[in-house]
Every structure is written in C-alpha cells, then in structure tokens.
C-alpha positions as protocol buffer text, in pm:
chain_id: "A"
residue {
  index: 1
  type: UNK
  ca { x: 4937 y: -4337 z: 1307 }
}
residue {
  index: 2
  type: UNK
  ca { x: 4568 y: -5284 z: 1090 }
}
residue {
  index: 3
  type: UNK
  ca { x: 4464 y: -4839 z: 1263 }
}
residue {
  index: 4
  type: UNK
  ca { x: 4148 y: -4982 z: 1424 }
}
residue {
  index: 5
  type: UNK
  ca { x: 3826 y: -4785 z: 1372 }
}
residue {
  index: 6
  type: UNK
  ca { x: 3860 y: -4449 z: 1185 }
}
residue {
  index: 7
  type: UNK
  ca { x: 3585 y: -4198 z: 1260 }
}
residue {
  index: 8
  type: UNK
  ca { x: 3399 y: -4297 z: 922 }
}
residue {
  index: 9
  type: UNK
  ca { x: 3422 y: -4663 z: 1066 }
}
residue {
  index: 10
  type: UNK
  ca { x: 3258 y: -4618 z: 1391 }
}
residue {
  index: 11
  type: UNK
  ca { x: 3000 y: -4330 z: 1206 }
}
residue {
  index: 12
  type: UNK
  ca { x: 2921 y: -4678 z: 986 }
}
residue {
  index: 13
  type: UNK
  ca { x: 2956 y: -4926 z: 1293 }
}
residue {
  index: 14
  type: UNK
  ca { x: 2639 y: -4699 z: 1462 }
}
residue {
  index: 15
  type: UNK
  ca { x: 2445 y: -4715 z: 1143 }
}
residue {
  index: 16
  type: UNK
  ca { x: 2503 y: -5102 z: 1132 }
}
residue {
  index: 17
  type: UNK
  ca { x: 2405 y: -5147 z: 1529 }
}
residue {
  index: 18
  type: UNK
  ca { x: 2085 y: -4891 z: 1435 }
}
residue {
  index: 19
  type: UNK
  ca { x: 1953 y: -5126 z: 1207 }
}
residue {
  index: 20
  type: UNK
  ca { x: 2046 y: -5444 z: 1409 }
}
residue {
  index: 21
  type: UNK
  ca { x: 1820 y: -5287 z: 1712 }
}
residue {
  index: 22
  type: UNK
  ca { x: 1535 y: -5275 z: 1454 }
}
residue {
  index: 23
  type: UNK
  ca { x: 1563 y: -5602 z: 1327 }
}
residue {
  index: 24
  type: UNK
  ca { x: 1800 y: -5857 z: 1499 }
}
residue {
  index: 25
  type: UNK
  ca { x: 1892 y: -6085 z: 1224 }
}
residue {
  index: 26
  type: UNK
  ca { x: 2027 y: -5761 z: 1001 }
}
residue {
  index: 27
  type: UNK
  ca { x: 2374 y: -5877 z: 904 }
}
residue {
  index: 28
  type: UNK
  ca { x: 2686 y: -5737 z: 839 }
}
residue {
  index: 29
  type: UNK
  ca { x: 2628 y: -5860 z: 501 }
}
residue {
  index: 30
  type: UNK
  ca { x: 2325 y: -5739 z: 454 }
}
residue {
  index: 31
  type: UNK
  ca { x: 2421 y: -5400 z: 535 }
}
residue {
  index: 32
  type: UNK
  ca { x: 2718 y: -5429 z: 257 }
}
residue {
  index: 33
  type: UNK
  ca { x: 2447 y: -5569 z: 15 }
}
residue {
  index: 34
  type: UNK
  ca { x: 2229 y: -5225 z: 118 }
}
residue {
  index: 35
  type: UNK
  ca { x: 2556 y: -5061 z: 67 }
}
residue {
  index: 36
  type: UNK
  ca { x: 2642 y: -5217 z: -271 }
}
residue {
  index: 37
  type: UNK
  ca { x: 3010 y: -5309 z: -157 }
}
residue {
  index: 38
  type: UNK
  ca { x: 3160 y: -5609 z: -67 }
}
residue {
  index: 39
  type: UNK
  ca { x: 3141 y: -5772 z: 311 }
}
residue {
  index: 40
  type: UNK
  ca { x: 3483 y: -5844 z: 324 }
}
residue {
  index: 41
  type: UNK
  ca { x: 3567 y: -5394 z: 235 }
}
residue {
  index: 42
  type: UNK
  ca { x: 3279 y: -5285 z: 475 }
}
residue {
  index: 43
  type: UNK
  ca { x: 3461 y: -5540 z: 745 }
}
residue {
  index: 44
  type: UNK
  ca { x: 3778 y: -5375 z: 664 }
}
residue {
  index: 45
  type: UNK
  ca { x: 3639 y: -5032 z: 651 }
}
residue {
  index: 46
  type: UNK
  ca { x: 3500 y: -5043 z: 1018 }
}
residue {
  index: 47
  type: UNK
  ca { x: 3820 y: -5193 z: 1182 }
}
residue {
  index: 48
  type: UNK
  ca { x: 3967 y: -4899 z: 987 }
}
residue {
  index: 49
  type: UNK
  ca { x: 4224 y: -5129 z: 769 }
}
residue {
  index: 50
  type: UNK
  ca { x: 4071 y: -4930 z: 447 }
}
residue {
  index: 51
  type: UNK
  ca { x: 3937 y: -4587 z: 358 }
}
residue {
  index: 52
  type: UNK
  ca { x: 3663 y: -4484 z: 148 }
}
residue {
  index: 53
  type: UNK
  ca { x: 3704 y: -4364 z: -214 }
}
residue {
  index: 54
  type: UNK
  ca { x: 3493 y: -4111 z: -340 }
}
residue {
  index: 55
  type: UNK
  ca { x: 3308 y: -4282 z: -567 }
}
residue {
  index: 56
  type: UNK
  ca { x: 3228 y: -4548 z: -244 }
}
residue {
  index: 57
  type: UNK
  ca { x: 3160 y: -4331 z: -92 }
}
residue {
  index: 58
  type: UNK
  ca { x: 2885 y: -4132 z: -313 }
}
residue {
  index: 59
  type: UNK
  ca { x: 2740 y: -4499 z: -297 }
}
residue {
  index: 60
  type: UNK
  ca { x: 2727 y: -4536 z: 62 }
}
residue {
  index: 61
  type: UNK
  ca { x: 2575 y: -4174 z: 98 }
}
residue {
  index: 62
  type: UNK
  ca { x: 2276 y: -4236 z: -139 }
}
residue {
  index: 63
  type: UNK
  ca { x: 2233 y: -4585 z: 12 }
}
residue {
  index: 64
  type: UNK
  ca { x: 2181 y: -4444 z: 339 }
}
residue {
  index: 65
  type: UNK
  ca { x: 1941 y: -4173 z: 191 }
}
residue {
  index: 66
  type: UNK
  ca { x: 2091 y: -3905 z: 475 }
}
residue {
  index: 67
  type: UNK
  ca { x: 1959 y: -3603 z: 581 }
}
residue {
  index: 68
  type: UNK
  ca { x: 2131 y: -3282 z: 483 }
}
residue {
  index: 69
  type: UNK
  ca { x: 2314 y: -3275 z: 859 }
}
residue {
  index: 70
  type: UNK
  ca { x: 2425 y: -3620 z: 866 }
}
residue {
  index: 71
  type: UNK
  ca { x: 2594 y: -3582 z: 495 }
}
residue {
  index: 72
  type: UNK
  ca { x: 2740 y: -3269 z: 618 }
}
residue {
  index: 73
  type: UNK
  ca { x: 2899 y: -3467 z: 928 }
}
residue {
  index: 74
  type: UNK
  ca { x: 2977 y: -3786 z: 722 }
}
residue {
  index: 75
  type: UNK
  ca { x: 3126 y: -3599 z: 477 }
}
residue {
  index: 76
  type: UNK
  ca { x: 3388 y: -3399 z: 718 }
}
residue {
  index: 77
  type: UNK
  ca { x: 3431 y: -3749 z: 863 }
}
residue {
  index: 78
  type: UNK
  ca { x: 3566 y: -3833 z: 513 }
}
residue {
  index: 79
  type: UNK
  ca { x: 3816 y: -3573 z: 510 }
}
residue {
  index: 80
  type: UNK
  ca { x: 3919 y: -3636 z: 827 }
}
residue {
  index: 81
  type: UNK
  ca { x: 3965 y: -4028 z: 749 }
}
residue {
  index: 82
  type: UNK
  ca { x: 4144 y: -3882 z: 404 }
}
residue {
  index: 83
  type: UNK
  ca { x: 4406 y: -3724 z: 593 }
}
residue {
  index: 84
  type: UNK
  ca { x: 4421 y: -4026 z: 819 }
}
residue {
  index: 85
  type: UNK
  ca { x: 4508 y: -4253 z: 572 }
}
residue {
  index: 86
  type: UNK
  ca { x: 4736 y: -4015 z: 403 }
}
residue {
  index: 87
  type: UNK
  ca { x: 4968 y: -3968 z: 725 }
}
residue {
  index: 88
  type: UNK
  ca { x: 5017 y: -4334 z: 750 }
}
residue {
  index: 89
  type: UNK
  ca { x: 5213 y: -4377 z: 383 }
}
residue {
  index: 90
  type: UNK
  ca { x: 5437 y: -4024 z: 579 }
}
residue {
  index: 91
  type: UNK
  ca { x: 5778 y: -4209 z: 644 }
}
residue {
  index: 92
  type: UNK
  ca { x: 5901 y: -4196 z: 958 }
}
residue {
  index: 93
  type: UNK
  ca { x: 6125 y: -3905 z: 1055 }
}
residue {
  index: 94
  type: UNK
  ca { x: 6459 y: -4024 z: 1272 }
}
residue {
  index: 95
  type: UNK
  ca { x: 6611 y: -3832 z: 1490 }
}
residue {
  index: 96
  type: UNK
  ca { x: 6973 y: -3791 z: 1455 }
}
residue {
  index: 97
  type: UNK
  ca { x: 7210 y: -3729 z: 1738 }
}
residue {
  index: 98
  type: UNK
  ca { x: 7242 y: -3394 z: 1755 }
}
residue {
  index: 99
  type: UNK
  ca { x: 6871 y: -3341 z: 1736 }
}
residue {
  index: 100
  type: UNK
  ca { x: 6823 y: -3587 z: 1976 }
}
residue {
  index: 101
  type: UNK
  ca { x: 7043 y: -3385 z: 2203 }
}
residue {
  index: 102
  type: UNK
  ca { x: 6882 y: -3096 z: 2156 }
}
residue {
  index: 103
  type: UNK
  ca { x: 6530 y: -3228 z: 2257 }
}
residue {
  index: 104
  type: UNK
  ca { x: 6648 y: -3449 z: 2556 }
}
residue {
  index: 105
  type: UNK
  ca { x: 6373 y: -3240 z: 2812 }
}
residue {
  index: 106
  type: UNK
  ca { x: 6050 y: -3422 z: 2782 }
}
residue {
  index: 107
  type: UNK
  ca { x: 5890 y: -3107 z: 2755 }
}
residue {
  index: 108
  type: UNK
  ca { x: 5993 y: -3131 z: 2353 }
}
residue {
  index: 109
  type: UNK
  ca { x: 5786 y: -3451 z: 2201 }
}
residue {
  index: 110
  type: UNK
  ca { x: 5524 y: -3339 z: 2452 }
}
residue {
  index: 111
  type: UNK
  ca { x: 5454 y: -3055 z: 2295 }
}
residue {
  index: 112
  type: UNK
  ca { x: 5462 y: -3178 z: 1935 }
}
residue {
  index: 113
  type: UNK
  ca { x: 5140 y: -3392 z: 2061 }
}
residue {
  index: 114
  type: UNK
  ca { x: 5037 y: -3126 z: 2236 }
}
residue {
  index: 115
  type: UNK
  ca { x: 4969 y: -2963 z: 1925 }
}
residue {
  index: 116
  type: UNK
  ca { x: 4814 y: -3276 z: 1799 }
}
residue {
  index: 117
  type: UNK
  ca { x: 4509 y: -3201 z: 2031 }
}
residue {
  index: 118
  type: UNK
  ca { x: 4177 y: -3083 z: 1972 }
}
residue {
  index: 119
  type: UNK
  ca { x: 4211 y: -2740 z: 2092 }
}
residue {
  index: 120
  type: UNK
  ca { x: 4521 y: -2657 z: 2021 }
}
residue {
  index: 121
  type: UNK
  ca { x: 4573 y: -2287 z: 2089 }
}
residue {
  index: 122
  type: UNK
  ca { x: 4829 y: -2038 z: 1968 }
}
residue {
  index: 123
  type: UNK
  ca { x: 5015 y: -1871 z: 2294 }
}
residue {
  index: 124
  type: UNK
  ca { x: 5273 y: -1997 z: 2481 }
}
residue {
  index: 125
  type: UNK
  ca { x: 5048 y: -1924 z: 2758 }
}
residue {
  index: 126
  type: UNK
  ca { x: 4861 y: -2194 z: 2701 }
}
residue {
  index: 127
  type: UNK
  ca { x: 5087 y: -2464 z: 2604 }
}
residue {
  index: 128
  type: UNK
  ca { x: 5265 y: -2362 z: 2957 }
}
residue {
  index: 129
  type: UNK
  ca { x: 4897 y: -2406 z: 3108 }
}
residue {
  index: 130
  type: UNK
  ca { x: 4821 y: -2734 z: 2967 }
}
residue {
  index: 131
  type: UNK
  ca { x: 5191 y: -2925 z: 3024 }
}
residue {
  index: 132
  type: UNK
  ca { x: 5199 y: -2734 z: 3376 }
}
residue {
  index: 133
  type: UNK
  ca { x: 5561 y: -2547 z: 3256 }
}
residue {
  index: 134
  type: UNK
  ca { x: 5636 y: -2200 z: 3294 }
}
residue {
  index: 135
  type: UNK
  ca { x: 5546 y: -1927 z: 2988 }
}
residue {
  index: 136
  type: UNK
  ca { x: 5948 y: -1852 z: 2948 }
}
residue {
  index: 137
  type: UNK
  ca { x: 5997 y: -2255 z: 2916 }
}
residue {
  index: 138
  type: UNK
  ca { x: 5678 y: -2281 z: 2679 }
}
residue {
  index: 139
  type: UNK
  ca { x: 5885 y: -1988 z: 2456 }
}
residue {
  index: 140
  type: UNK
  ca { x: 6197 y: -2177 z: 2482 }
}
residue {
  index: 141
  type: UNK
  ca { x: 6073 y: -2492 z: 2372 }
}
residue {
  index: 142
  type: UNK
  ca { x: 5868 y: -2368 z: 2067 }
}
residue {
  index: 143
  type: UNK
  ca { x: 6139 y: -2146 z: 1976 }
}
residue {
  index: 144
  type: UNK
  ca { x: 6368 y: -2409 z: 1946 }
}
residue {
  index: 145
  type: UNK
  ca { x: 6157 y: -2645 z: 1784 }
}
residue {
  index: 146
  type: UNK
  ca { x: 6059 y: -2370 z: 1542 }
}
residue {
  index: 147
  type: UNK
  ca { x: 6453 y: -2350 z: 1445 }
}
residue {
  index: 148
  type: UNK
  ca { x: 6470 y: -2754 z: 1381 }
}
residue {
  index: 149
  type: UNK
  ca { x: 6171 y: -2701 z: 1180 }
}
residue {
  index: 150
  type: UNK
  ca { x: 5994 y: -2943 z: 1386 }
}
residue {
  index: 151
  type: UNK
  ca { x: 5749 y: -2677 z: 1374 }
}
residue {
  index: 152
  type: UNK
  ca { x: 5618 y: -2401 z: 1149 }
}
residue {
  index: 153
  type: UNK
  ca { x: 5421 y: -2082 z: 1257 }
}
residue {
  index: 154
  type: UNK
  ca { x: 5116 y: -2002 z: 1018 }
}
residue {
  index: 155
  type: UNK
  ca { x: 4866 y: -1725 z: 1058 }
}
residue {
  index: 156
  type: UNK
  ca { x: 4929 y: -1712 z: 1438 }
}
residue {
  index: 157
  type: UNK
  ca { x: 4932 y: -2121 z: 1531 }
}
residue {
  index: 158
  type: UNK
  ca { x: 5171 y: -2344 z: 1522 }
}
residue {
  index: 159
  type: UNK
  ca { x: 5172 y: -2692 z: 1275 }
}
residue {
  index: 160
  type: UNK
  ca { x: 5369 y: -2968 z: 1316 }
}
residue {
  index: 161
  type: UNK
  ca { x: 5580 y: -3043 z: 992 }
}
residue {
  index: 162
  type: UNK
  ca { x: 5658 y: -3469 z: 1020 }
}
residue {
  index: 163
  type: UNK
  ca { x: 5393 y: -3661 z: 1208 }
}
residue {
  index: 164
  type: UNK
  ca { x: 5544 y: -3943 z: 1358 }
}
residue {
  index: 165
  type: UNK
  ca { x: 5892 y: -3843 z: 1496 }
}
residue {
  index: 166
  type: UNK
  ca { x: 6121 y: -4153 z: 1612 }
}
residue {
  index: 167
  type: UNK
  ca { x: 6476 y: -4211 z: 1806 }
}
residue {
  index: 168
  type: UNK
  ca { x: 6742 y: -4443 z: 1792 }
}
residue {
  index: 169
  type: UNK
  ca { x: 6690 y: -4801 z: 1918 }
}
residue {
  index: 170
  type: UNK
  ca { x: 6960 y: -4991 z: 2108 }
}
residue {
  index: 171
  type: UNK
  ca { x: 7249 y: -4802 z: 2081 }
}
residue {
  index: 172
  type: UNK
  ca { x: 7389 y: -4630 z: 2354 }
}
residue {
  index: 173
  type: UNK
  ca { x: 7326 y: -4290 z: 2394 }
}
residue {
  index: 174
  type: UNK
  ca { x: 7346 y: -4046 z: 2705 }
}
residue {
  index: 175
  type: UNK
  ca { x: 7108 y: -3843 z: 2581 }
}
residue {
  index: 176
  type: UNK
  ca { x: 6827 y: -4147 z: 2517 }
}
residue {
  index: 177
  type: UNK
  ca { x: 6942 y: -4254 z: 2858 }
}
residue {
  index: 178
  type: UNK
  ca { x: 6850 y: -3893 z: 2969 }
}
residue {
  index: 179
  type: UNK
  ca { x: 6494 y: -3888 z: 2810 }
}
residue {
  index: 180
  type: UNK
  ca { x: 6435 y: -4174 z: 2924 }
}
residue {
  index: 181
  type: UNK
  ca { x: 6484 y: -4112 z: 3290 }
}
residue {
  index: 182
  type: UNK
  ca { x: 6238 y: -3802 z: 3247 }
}
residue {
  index: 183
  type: UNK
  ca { x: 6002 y: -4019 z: 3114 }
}
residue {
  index: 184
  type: UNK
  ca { x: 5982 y: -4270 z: 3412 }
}
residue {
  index: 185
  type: UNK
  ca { x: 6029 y: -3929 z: 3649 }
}
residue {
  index: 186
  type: UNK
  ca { x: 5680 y: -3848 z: 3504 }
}
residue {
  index: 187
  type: UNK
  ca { x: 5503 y: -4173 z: 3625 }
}
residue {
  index: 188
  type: UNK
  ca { x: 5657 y: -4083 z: 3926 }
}
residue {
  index: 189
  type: UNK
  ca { x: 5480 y: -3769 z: 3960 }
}
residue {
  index: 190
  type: UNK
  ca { x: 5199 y: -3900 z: 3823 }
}
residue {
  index: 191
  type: UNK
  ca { x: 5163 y: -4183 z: 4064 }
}
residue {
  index: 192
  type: UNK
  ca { x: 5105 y: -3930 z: 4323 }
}
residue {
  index: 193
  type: UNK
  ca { x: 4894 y: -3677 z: 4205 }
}
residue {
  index: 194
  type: UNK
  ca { x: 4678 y: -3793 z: 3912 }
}
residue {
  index: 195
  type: UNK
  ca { x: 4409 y: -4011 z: 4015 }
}
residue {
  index: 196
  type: UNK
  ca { x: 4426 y: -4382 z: 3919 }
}
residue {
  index: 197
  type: UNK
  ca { x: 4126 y: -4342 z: 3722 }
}
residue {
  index: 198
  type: UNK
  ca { x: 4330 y: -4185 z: 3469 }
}
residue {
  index: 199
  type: UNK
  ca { x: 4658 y: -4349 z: 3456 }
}
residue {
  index: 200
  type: UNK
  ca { x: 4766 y: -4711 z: 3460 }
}
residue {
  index: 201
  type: UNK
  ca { x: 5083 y: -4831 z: 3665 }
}
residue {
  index: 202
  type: UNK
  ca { x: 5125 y: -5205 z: 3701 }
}
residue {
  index: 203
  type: UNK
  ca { x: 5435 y: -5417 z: 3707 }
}
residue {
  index: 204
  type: UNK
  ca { x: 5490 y: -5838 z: 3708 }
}
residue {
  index: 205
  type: UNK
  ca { x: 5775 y: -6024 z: 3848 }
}
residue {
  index: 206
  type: UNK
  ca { x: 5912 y: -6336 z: 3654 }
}
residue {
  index: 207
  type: UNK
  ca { x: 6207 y: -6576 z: 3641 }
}
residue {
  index: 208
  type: UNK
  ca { x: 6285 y: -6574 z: 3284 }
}
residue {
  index: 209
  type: UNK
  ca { x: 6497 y: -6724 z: 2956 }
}
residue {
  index: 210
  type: UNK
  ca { x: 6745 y: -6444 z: 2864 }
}
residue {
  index: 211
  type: UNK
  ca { x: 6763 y: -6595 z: 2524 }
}
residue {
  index: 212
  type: UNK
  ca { x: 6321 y: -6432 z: 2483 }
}
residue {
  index: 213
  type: UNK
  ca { x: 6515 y: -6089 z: 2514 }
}
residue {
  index: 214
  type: UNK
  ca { x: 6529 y: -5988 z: 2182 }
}
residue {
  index: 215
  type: UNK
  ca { x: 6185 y: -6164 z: 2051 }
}
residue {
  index: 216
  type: UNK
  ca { x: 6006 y: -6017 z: 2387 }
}
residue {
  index: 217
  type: UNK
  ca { x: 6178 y: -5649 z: 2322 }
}
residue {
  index: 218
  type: UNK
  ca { x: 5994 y: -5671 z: 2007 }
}
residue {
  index: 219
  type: UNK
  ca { x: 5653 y: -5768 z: 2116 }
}
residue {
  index: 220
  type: UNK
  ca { x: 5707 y: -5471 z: 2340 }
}
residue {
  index: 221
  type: UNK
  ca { x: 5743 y: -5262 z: 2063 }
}
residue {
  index: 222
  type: UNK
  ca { x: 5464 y: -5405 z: 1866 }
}
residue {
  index: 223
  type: UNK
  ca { x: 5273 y: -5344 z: 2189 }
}
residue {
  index: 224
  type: UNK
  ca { x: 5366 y: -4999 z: 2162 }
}
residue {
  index: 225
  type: UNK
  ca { x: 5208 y: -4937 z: 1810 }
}
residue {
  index: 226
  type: UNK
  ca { x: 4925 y: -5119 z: 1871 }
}
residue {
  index: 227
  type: UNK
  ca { x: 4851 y: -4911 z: 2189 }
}
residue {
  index: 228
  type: UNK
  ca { x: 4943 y: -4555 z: 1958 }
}
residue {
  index: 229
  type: UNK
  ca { x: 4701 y: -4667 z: 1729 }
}
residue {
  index: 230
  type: UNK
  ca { x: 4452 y: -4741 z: 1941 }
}
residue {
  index: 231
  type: UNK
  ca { x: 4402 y: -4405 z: 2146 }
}
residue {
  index: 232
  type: UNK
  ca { x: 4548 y: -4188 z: 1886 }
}
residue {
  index: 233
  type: UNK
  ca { x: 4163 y: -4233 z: 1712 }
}
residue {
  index: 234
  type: UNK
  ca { x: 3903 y: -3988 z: 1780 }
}
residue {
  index: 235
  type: UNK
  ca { x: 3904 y: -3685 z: 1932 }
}
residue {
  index: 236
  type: UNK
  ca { x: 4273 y: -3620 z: 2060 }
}
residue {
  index: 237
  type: UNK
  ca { x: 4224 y: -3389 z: 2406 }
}
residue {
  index: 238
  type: UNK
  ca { x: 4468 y: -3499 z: 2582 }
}
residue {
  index: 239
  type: UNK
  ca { x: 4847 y: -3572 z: 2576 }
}
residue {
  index: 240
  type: UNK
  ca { x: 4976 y: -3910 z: 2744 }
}
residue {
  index: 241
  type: UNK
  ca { x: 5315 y: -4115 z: 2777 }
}
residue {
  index: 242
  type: UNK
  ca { x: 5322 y: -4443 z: 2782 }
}
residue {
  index: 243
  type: UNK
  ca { x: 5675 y: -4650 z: 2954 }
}
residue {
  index: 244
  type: UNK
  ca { x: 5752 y: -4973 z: 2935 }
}
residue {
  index: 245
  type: UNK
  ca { x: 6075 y: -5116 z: 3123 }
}
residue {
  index: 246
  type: UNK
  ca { x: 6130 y: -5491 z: 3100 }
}
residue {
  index: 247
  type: UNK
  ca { x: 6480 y: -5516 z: 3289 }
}
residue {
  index: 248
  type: UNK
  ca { x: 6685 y: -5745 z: 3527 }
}
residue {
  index: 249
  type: UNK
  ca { x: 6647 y: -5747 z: 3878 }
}
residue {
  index: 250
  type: UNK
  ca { x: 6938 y: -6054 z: 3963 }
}
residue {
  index: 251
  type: UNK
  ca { x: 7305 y: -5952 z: 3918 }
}
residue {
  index: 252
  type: UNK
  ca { x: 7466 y: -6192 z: 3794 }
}
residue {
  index: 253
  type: UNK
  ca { x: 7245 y: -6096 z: 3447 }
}
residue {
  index: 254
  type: UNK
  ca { x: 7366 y: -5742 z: 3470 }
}
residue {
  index: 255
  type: UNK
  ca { x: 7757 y: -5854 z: 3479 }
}
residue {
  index: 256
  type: UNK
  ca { x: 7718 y: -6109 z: 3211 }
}
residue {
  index: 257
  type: UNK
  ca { x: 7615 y: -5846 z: 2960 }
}
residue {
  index: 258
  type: UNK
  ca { x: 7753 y: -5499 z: 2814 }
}
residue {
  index: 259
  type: UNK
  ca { x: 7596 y: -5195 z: 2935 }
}
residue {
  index: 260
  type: UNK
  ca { x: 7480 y: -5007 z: 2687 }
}
C-alpha cells in the first residue's frame, strides 16, 4: 500500500517533537541514542520505510518507560504497522479480461475500498448509504464480487481477499475505456455538489514534445502511487478516486497516432 509515516512512525514522531518542546537542541540522534537504535533505522522508521521487530521494539517500550495505556496503544499500533508491512510483500492481483468485464460499473473497486474503511459495516444497507446506490444495486454488487471471490463473507461482514487489485495498462479495451468514462463522470458530479474543500479539480494547458509521452505517462503513474500511499495511512473513513488525463487537444496529434 518509500509508505511514508506508519502509525508507529508518527506515535514516535510525537514522542520526538515532545521532547524537542522541552529542550530545543534534543536531536533526532539523541532520541535514537535514548532509544538504543541506530539514527539512520529511527529515520527510516518515522518516514515509515521500516517496521519494528519485536525485540526493537521491547527496547523502544522500556526506553520510553510508558504508562500501562500508552503500551496498550503503542502496542496495537504495532500490529497494525505488522499487517502494514505484511500487505506490501502481497503481489499484485491483475485483472483479466473477463473479470475486468464483469466489474466495468465503478460501483465495483469502490466498494472493495469501501470495505477498507474504518467502519465498515455488514448490510447492504449501508454500503448503499455510504456510495449513495440503491440497496438492490449494493446486493448486486457484493453478490457478484462474492462469486469472483473478490470477497469473502465471515461471521456476518464482508473481507476483502487480495489488497491491491490492478487492470491492464495500454492495451485497448472497451471495457477499460468504459470504467474509465465512469470515473471522469464522477468528477463531474462531484464538481457540482461536493464542496471544493473536499475535492481537488485543476487542469494546465501546454505545448508539448510528443516524444515525453511515454517517460511523462510514467511519472503519472509514479504520481499515482505516491499519492495511494500517502492518504491510504491512518485512519481510512472515507473512499476517494483520483483521475488523471494527460491527452491531446490539436488534431493533427490525434491522426498521426493509433487509437487505442
């Protein structure tokens, strides 16, 4: 899902800030000498490029000499980071065509994060209520899901069984070309009735080298990473989609070029 700060890294981060409040000229090495590790780990460990081991993290718990609560919360912080860590080494999970087909409606990979958030719930009532669908649509999407065993239903709530679920990349295909025209339907909609506080829509104009195409289309995708990363830490509450279109606007570009 370098991750940036894990939830152990920014519990760390405000320990380190704590002590630099109380005396300015506390270091980050000095906190990794109080901690008995090395500067260059603790650096890593709170821009979340490396988890804590168990026995690092028995150190780091009797260096801090925590009370009973904070261990408590530090130490579900652990698991949490554990399982973290553990879903990035998950391969990624491709698509193939006739899956792809078969979860063209955007309603589909919005409801696998759906179920990513913090208060997930276990009707199709509320998955309707939270992606603004109708219950019978909320069934219908589950049910199929449940079938491609993109899902599984345990004790009453549903679990997703690959976390990071990926399509094909330029090759033609009707039904990416369908997705993806949901997709920028949504910023449509959202343009007009979510308030700009919580959504971002911006665009630039440029005269450009066609020969950057294929070195820009993968900074995009970098880009795209980077950003998942970056708001899938913490406390996941809500679901967003993020589109990015980089395409030509003279025609002479369009002509000179297969359409895929």
């Amino acid at each position: 899902m370098s991750m940036g700060k894990t939830d152990v890294g920014i519990f760390l981060l405000n320990e380190l800030n704590k002590r630099k409040l109380q005396d300015p000229k506390y270091s980050l090495r000095a906190f990794a000498r109080d901690l008995k590790i090395s500067s260059g780990r603790l650096s890593d460990i709170l821009k979340g490029r490396r988890g804590l081991g168990p026995q690092v993290a028995q150190r780091i718990v009797e260096a801090l000499h925590l009370s009973v609560a904070e261990k408590e919360e530090f130490e579900l912080l652990l698991e949490k980071q554990i399982h973290y860590f553990s879903n990035l080494g998950r391969p990624l999970y491709s698509l193939n065509q006739d899956e792809l087909n078969a979860m063209v409606d955007w309603e589909y990979f919005a409801t696998l994060s759906l179920l990513e958030t913090r208060d997930a719930g276990i009707t199709t009532a509320w998955a309707a209520d939270r992606l603004g669908i109708s219950v019978a649509r909320a069934e219908e999407v589950l049910a199929r899901l449940e079938r491609m065993k993109m899902i599984v239903l345990k004790k009453k709530k549903y679990y997703l069984t690959h976390k990071r679920v990926v399509t094909t990349t330029d090759i033609p295909s009707a039904a990416l070309k369908e997705s993806h025209r949901q997709n920028i339907q949504q910023a449509l909609t959202s343009l007009y009735e979510d308030p700009v506080t919580l959504r971002e829509i911006s665009n630039i104009c440029m005269a450009i080298d066609v020969n950057q195409i294929p070195q820009a289309k993968q900074m995009i995708r970098d880009f795209r990473r980077k950003m998942s990363r970056f708001l899938e830490q913490g406390e996941k509450t809500e679901v967003y989609l993020l589109n990015v279109q980089l395409f030509p606007v003279t025609k002479n570009s369009r002509s000179q070029n297969l359409r895929g």
